[in-house]
C-alpha positions in Angstrom: 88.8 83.8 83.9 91.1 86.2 85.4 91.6 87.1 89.3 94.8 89.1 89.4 97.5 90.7 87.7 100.4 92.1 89.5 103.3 94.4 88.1 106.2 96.5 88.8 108.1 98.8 86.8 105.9 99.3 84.1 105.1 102.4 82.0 104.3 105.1 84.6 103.9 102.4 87.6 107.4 101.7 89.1 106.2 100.3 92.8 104.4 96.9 92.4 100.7 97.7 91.7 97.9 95.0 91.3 94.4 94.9 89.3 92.2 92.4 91.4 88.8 90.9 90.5 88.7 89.0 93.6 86.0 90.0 95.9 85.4 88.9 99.6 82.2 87.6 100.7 81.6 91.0 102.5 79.9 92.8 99.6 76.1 91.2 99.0 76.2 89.4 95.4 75.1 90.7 92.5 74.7 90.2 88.7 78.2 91.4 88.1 80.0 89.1 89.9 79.9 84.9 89.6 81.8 82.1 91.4 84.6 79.9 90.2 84.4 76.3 89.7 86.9 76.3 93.1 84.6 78.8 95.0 86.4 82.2 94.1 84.1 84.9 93.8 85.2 87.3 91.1 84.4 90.7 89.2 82.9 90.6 85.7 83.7 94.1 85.7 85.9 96.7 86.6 86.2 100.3 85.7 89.1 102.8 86.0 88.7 106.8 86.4 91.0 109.6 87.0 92.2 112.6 85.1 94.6 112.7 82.2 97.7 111.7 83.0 97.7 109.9 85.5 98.1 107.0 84.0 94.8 104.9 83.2 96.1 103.3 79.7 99.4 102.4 81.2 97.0 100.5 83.5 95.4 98.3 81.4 98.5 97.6 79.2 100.2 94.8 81.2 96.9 92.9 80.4 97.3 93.9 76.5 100.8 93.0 76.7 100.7 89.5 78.7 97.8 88.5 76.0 100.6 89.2 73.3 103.3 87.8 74.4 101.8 85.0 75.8 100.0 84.2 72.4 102.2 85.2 70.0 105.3 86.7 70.4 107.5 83.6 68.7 105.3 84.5 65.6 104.6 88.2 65.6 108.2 89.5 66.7 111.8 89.2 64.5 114.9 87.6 66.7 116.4 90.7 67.3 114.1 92.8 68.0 113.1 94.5 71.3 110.4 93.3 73.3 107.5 95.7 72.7 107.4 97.7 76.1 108.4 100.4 78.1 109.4 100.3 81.5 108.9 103.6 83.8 111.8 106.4 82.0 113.6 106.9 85.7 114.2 103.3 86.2 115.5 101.6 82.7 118.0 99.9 84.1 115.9 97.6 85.9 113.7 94.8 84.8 110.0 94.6 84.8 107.9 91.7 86.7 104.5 90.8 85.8 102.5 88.1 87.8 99.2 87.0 86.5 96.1 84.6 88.2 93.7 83.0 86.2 91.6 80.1 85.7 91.0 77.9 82.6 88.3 75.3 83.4 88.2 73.8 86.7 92.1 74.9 87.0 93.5 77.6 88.3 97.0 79.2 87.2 99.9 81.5 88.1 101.7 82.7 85.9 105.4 85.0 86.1 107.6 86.9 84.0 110.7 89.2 84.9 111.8 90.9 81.8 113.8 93.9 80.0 113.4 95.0 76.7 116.3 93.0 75.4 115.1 89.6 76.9 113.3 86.9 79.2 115.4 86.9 82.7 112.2 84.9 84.2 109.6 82.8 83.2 107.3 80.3 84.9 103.8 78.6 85.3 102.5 77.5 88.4 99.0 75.1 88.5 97.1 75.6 91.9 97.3 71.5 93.3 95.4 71.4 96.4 96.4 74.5 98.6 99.6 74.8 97.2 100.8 76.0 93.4 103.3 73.3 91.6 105.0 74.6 88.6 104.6 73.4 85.3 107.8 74.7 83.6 110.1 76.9 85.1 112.5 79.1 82.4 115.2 81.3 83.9 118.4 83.4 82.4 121.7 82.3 83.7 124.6 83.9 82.2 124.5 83.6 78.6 122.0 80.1 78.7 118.8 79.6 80.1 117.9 76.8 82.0 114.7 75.0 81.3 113.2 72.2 83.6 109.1 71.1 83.7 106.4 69.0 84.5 104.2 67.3 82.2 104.3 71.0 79.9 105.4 68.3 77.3 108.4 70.4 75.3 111.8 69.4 74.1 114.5 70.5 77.1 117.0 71.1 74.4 114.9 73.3 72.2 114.0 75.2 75.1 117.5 76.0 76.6 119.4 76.3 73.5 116.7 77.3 70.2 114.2 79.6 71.6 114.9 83.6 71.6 115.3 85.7 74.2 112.9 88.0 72.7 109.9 85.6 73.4 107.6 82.9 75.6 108.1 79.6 75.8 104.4 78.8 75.8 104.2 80.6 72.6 107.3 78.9 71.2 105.9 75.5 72.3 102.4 76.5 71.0 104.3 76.8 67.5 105.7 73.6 68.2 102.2 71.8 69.2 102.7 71.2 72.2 99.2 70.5 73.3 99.8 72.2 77.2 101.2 75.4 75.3 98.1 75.5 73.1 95.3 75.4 76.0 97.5 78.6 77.6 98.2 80.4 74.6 93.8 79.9 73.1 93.0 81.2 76.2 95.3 84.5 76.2 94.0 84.6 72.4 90.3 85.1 74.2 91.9 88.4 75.3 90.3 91.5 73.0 92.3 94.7 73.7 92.4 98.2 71.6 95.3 99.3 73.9 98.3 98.4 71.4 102.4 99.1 71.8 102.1 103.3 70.6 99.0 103.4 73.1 94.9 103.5 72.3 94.2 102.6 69.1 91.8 105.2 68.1 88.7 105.0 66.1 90.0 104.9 62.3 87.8 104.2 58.8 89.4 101.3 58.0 88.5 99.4 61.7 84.8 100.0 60.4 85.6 98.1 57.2 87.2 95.4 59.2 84.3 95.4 61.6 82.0 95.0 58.4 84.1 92.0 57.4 84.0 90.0 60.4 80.0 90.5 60.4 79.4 89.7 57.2 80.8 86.2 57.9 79.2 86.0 61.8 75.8 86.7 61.2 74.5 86.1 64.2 76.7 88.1 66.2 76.0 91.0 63.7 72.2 90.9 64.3 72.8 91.2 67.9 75.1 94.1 67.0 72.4 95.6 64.7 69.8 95.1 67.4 72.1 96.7 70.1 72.8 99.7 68.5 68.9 100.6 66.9 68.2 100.1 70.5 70.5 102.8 72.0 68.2 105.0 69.9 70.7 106.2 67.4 67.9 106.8 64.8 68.7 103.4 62.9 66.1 100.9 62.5 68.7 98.5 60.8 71.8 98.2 59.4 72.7 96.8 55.6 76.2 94.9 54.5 76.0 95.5 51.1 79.0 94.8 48.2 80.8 97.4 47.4 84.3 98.0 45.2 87.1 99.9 45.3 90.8 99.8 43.9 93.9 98.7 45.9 97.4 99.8 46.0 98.3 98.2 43.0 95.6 99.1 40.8 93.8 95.9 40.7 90.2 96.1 41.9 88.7 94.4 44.9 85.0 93.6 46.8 84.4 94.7 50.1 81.7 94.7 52.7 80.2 98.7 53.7 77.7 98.6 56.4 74.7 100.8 55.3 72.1 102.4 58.2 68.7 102.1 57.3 66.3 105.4 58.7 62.9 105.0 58.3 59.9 106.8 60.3 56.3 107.5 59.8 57.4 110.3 57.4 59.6 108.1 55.0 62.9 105.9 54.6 65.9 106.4 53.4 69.6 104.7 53.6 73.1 105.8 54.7 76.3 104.5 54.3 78.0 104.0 57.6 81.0 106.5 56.7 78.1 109.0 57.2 76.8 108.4 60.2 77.2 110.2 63.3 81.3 109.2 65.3 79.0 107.4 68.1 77.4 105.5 65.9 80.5 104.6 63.9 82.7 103.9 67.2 79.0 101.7 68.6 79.4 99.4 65.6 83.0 98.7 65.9 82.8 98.5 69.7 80.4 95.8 69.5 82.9 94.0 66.6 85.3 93.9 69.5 83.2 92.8 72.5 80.2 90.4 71.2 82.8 87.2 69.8 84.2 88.0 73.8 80.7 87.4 75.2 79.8 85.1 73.0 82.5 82.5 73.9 84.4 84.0 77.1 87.2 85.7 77.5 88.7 89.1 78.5 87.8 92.9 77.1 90.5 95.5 77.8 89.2 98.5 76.8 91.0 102.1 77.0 88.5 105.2 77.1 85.0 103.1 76.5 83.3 106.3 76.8 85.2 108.1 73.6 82.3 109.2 71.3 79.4 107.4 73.7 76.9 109.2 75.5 76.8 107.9 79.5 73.6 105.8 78.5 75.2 104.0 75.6 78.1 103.3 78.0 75.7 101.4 80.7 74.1 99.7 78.1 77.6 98.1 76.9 78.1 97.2 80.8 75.2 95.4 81.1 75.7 92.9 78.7 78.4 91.7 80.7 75.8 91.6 83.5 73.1 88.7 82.7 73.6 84.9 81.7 71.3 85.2 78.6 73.8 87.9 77.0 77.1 86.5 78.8 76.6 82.9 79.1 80.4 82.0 79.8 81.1 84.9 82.3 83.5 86.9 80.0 85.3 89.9 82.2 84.9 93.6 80.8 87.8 96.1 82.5 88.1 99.6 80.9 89.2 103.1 81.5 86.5 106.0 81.5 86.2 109.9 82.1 82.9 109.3 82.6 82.2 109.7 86.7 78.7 108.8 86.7 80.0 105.0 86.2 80.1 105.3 90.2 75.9 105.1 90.1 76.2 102.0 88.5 78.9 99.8 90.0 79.9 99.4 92.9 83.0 100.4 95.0 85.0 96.7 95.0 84.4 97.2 90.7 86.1 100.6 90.3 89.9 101.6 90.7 90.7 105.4 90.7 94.4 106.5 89.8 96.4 109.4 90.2 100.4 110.5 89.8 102.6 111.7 92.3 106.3 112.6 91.6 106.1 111.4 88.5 105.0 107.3 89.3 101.0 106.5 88.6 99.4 104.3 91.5 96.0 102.8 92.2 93.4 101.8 94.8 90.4 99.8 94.5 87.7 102.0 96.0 86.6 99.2 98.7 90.4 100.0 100.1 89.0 103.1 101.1 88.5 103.4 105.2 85.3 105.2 106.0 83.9 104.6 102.7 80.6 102.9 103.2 79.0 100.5 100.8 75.8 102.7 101.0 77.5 106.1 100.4 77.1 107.8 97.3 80.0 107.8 95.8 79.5 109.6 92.6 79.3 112.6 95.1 81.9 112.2 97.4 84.1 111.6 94.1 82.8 115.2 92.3 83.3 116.8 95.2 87.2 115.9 96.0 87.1 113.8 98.5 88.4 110.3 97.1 91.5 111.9 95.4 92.2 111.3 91.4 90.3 114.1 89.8 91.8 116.8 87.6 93.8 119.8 89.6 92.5 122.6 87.9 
């Protein structure tokens, strides 16, 4: 579970911003929030709004990224090349930090990283030991060697100092290496579904539908709960089909693949649709739910950029609430997503939404509880429509 990220200097943030899903025991409970195995109380969910621009993707990409490079950098990235961010354009010469909270099991984590494009400068991993946080390993850039020293993270010293690029983590590296402590850290950043990538969103395509239909036709289960998800959002389906279907690749040769058909029926008849036909909300639905059910169903983290894109405000609470109840979210996965969609604000409350805005050119946030005079019992939706909490379109 995750309770904090911190980051500097970092796509359009350059002062050090933070993303909590801590909460105080101020606010009365709720369904949306759930209690650590240590007694932290934290967010299932977390929304951010403000106008274009200001910066709402770059928000949720520090998540994205960690997940990556965390996971799978050593395998996914060549020795030279760059490591797959930007930092803000005014301030290039300066390295990025990311700091990171989270909990796997009864344990609980920190987790840092100083970086520039070209290489590691920092690395470290911290395990919370009564009120105090001992590190695990401790990686760090001195002149033209690193220096590598740990405690019970169970990896060679001299492959870590001497054989592992600059380019990547050492958990990954040492996951590659099975090291069984690397492993636990890198599953659980694997548990982290994102379709924020390195160019930005990754936007609804026809080929994610394909791959959606794929992964469903070998997870049944999860695909029934998809089917009976979206007939219930009232899309005018009353099932959906994988049926086998051919086509040619690249190289002439030809190849089975699974198409998702929509079933219509109604008192006046039935007929079938292939999916490529349907409407773009019920399309973007079915691969939505590809990306968050395996989440719910085993725990994890959703990082989701413009939930609302193609989804009509009803569909969207519907999506939220399955993060909401122990029957549809058994291990408490955590949903945090960008919207343009203000009547989100009449659903959660002010300690689950963060608005943002630039000025001179750097994006910043708040967490709306940060707000003085905002009540608990205020209408926010309102006050937010009509101006007075900042981070709406100028026009």
């Amino acid at each position: 579970m995750l309770s904090k990220i911190k980051f500097s200097n970092f796509y359009s943030f350059y002062d050090e911003t933070e993303i909590c899903f801590e909460i105080s025991k101020k606010p009365s409970s709720s369904y949306f929030d759930f209690h650590t195995s240590d007694g932290t109380r934290l967010n299932k969910v977390i929304s951010i709004i403000g106008p274009n621009g200001s910066g709402k993707t770059q928000l949720l990409r520090p998540l994205a990224f960690i997940s990556w490079f965390i996971s799978r950098s050593y395998q996914n990235s060549e020795p030279e090349s760059k490591i797959p961010f930007t930092c803000h354009k005014l301030f290039t010469d300066e390295p990025t930090t990311i700091e990171l909270e989270f909990h796997i099991g009864l344990e609980r984590y920190r987790y840092k990283l100083i970086i520039t494009t070209k290489e590691v400068i920092y690395e470290s991993l911290h395990k919370k030991t009564s009120h105090l946080y001992s590190y695990i390993f401790i990686r760090e850039r001195k002149g033209d060697k690193y220096s590598f020293k740990q405690q019970g993270f169970g990896f060679n010293k001299n492959i870590a100092e001497n054989k592992i690029r600059g380019n990547s983590s050492i958990i990954a590296a040492a996951h590659s290496h099975d090291s069984e402590y690397a492993t636990k850290i890198a599953n659980y950043f694997k548990d982290y579904s994102s379709n924020v990538r390195v160019s930005g969103r990754d936007n609804y395509h026809e080929g994610a539908l394909l791959e959606s239909a794929e992964y469903f036709k070998t997870n049944k289960q999860i695909h029934n709960k998809a089917i009976e998800l979206i007939c219930d959002l009232d899309l005018g389906l009353s099932s959906i089909d994988l049926i086998e279907a051919k086509r040619v690749d690249q190289n002439g040769n030809e190849e089975e693949f699974a198409l998702p058909v929509g079933i219509h029926s109604s008192d006046k008849g039935k007929f079938s649709l292939p999916f490529f036909e349907e409407s773009s909300g019920t399309k973007s639905a079915y691969v939505l739910l590809r990306d968050i059910l395996p989440i719910l169903e085993s725990g994890g983290v959703v990082i989701f950029d413009e939930l609302d894109n193609d989804l009509h405000p009803h569909m969207v609470e519907k999506i939220i609430e399955l993060f909401k109840f122990e029957y549809s979210n058994p291990h408490n996965a955590q949903l945090i997503f960008s919207c343009h969609t203000p009547e989100i604000l009449n659903i959660l409350k002010k300690h689950q939404v963060y608005l943002v805005e630039k000025d001179n050119l750097c994006s910043e946030t708040w967490r709306l509880d940060e707000v003085k005079g905002l009540r608990s019992d205020d209408n926010i939706y309102a006050k937010y429509m009509a101006g007075a909490l900042s981070a709406i379109p100028n026009l």
